[in-house]
Phi, psi and omega in degrees: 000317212234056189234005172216102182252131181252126181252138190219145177210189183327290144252358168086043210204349170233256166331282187304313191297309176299338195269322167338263168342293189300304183285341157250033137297329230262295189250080180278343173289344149224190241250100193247182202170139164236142187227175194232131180298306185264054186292126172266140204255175163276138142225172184296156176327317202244030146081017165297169064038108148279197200264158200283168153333130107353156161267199191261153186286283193320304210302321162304298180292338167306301170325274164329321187277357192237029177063026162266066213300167197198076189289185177337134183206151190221141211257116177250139213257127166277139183225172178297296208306296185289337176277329159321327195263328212231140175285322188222136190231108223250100179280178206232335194227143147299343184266346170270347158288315166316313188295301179297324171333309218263349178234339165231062208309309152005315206251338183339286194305341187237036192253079164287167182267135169275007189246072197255332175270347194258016120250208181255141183071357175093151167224132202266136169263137202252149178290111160304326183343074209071035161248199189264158181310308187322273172005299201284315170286351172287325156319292180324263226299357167279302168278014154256324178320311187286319161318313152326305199274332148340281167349267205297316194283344187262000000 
């Protein structure tokens, strides 16, 4: 039912890449992927759009020290195009679920929370970015809970 998941957060540099990772550790028969509402991009001399981010080194090594590998990642801009490609599409926040509602009303229904299992209602994962390491493994272990629980409903 569920076989092309867009894990999706801000900038596409923390959160969405680690949720990435995880669900296709979780789930190698299918086809995962992360975007950025906001991608942070690289730019050019004359201020164009470069090539996307990496992910962030803390959100990786936090990641990695909890056995999670997290090869090479380029930080990608969510589009109409990539939501068209993906069956289920897993935000970190209700309010970026709204955002997506309100600019691609299309995706509303298969547009979820990834912490949709860790309460009654969903629990929304808040951004580490340039926050303390603590931040950053509470986060890990918040999207590793919710992927676990993913897992097991797919």
């Amino acid at each position: 039912m569920f076989n092309r998941i867009l894990v999706v957060c801000l900038g596409n540099i923390c959160r969405s890449p680690t949720g990435e990772f995880a669900l296709k550790q979780l789930l190698p028969s299918k086809t995962i992927a992360s975007a950025g509402l906001h991608a942070m991009k690289h730019r050019s001399a004359d201020g164009q759009d470069g090539k996307g981010w990496d992910m962030d080194a803390t959100a990786r090594a936090v990641a990695e020290q909890n056995g999670l590998a997290c090869p090479t990642h380029e930080a990608q801009q969510l589009t109409r195009e990539l939501i068209g490609h993906y069956d289920l599409i897993l935000v970190m926040e209700n309010e970026q679920r709204n955002h997506i509602a309100k600019r691609y009303p299309e995706a509303h229904a298969k547009t979820m929370l990834l912490g949709q299992w860790l309460q009654p209602g969903g629990k929304d994962i808040p951004d580490p970015y340039k926050k303390s390491d603590e931040v950053y493994q509470h986060v890990y272990q918040l999207i590793d809970q919710a992927c676990q629980a993913w897992a097991q409903k797919l």
